[in-house]
C-alpha positions as CSV (number, residue, x, y, z in Angstrom):
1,X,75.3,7.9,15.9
2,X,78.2,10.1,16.1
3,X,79.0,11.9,19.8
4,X,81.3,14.0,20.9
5,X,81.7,15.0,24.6
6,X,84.1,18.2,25.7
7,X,84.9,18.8,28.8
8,X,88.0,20.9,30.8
9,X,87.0,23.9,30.0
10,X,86.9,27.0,32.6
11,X,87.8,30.8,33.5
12,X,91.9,31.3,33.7
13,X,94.0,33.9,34.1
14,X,96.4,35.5,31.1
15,X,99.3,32.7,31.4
16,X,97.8,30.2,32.9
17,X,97.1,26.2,31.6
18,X,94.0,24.0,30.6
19,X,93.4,20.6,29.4
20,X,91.0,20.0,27.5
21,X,89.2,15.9,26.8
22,X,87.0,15.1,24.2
23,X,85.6,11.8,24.6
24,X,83.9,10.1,21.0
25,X,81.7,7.5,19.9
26,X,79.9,6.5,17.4
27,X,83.1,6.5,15.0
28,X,86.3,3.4,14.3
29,X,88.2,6.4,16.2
30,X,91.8,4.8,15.9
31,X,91.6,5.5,11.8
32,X,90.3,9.1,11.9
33,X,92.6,12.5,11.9
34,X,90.9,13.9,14.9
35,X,90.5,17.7,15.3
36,X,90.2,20.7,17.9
37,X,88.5,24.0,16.3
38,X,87.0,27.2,18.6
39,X,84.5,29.6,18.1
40,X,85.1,33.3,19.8
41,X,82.2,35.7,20.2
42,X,81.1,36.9,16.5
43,X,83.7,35.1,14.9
44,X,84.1,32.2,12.7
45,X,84.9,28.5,13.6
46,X,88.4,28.0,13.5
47,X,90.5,24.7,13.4
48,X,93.1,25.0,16.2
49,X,94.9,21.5,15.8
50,X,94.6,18.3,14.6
51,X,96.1,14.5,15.0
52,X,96.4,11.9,12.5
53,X,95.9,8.2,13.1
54,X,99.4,8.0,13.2
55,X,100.1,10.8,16.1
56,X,101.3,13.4,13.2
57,X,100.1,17.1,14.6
58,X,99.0,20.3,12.9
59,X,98.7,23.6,14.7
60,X,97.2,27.3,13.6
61,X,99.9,29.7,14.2
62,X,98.2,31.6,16.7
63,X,98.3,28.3,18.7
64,X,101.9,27.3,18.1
65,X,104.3,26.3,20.3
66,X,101.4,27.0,23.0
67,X,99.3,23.9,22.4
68,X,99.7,20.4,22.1
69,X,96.9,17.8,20.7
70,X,97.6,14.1,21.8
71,X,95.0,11.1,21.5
72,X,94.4,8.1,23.4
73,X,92.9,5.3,20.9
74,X,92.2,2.9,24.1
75,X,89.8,5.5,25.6
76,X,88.4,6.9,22.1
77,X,89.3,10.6,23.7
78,X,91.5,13.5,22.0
79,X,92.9,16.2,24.1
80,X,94.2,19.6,24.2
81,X,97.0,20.8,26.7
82,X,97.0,24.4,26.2
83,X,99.5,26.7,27.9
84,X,100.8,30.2,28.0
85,X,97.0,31.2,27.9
86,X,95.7,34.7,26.9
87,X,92.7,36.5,26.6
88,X,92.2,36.2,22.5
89,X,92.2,32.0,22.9
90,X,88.6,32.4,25.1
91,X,86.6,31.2,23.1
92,X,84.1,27.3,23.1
93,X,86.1,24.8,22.0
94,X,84.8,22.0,20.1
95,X,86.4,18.5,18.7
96,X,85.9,16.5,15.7
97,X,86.6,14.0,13.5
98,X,87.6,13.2,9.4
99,X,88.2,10.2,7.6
100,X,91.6,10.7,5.8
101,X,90.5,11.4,2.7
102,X,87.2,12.6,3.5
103,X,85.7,16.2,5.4
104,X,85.4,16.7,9.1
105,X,82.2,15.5,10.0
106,X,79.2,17.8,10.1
107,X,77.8,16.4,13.9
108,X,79.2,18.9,16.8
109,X,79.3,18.5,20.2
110,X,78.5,20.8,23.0
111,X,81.9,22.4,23.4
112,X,83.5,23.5,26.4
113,X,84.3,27.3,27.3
114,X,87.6,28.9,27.5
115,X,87.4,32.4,29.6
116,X,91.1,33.7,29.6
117,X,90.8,36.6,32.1
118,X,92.4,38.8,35.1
């Protein structure tokens, strides 16, 4: 059974830094792209980065130069370093997985809440 855990999430202020973890199971995780996507109030779910199984990275543009997606293969977890915060990233953040050649994968975690805010 897939699983995936978030965690790091909290209330910041506009400029400020999170890191978010995303601990999985349940998946070989060292061969799959792994993903971070967010979901803001009445919006869609949007992919915000990903990592390949060989460290190659993919950002959104709103996200650019701002975040930075890393991976540890030994502890199964993904994370997100996010800096230079501001109020349109709050939103739940979620991570997930793909097979290369395949679609992410339809089980979702809880997510963890980003609150950018004075």
């Amino acid at each position: 059974q897939v699983q995936f855990v978030e965690s790091g999430g909290g209330l910041v202020q506009p400029g400020g830094s999170l890191k978010l973890s995303c601990a999985a199971s349940g998946i070989i995780f060292n061969i799959y792209t792994m993903g971070w996507y967010r979901q803001a109030p009445g919006k869609q779910r949007e992919l915000v980065a990903y990592i390949t199984k060989n460290g190659s990275r993919n950002y959104a543009e709103p996200v650019k130069g701002r975040f930075t997606i890393s991976r540890d293969n030994a502890k199964n977890t993904v994370y997100l370093q996010m800096n230079s915060l501001t109020p349109e990233d709050t939103a739940v953040y979620y991570c997930n997985a793909k097979f290369p050649t395949s679609t992410w994968l339809g089980d979702w975690g809880q997510g963890t809440q980003v609150t950018v805010s004075s």
